[in-house]
N, C-alpha and C positions, 0 to 999 in steps of 0.2 A: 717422598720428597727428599732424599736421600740427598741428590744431587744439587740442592738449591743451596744460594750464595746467601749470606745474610747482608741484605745493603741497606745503608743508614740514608736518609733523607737528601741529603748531597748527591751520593752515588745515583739514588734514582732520579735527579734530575739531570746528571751530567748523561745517564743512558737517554732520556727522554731527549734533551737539545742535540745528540750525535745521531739520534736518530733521525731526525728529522734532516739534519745535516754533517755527515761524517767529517766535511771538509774543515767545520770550524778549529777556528783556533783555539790553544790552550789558554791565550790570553781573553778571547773572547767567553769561553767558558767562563774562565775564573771569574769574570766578571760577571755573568751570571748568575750564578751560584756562593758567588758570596767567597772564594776563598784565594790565597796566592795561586797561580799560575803552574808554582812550583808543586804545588800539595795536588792541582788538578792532573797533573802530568803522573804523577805517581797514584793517582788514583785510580786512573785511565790503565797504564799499566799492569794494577793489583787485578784491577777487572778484565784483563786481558788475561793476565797469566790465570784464574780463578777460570777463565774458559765463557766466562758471560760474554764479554765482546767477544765474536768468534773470526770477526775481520772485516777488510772495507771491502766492497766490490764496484764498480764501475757498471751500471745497467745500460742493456745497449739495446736498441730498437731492431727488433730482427726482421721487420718488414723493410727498415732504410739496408737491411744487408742480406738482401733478396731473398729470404726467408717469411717472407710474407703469410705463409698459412701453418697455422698451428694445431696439432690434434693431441688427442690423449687416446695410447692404448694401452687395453686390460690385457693383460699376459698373463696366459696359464703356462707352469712350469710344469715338465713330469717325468719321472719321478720329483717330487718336491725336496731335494737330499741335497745337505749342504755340498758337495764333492760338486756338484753342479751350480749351484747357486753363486758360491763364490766367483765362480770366472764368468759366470753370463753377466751379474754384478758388473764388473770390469768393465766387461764390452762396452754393454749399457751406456755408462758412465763415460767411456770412451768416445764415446761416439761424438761427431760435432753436434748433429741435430738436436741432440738429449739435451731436456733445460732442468728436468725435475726426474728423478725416478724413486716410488713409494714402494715398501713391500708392503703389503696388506691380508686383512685377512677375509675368510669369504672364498667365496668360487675362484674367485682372479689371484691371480699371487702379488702380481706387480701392475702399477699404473707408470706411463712412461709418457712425461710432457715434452712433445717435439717438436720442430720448427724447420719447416720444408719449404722449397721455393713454388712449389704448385702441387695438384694430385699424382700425377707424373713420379715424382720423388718422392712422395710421404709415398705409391705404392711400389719403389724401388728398394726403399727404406725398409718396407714392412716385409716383402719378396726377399731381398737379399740379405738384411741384417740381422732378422726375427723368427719367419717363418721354415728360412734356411736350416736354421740351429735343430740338431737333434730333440734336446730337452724342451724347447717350444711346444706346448701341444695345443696353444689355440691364441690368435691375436684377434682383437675386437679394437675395432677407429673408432672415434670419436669427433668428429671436426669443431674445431674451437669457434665460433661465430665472432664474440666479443671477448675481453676480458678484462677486471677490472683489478686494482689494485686495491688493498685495503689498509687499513692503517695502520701505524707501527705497533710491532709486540710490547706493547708500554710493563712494564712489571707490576706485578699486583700490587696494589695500596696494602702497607702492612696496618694492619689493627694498631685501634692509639692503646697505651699503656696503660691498664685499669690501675 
């Protein structure tokens, strides 16, 4: 846990109410949480810069933006050598369809969350962007049926002070 933030009982509320809603205001926070507006705005900040808040995003329905079928595939890479990894990485990432992409361990290298307008294009996708590639040596679909959201990464309750 090298990498964790030490946050005092304020902080994990003001993560807690932006999660739920990034939009609020700072005046709305502060009153929340009990303190000036001014101390919540620098607080927001500290926990910005400290890399906890990592940023806001805008989520967007990809079925209202003809992206309607969504799959996940297991991608075996090979050789498995960084000199490769890094630029398939890119692509990946590049790519509009790509919503998620994991490296993993296990048989698969990579799991890769996409969003396609039909089968048609998830197997254009997989044909032209995936299987094309040299270092590709195997892609497995997955077709997403439903999917749900869960709820927010709330931070851990820190232990009360013996």
């Amino acid at each position: 846990m090298a990498d964790s933030v030490a946050l005092d009982p304020v902080d994990l509320q003001i993560l807690r109410l932006l999660q739920n809603d990034a939009r609020t205001t700072y005046r709305e926070l502060a009153a929340e949480v009990g303190v000036a507006a001014s101390t919540c705005l620098d607080r927001v900040a500290r926990l910005r810069r400290a890399g906890v808040i990592l940023g806001d995003q805008l989520r967007l329905d990809p079925a209202k933006l003809g992206r309607g079928l969504q799959a996940l595939l297991l991608v075996q890479v090979r050789p498995h050598r960084r000199e490769l990894i890094g630029p398939f990485v890119d692509r990946v990432r590049a790519l509009p369809e790509s919503r998620a992409l994991f490296h993993l361990t296990g048989p698969d290298d990579y799991l890769v969350q996409v969003a396609v307008a039909d089968t048609a294009d998830l197997q254009r996708l997989v044909l032209d962007e995936f299987t094309s590639r040299r270092e590709v040596a195997r892609v497995e679909t997955r077709l997403v049926f439903q999917q749900w959201d869960c709820g927010p990464l709330l931070p851990p309750r820190q232990a009360p002070e013996a």
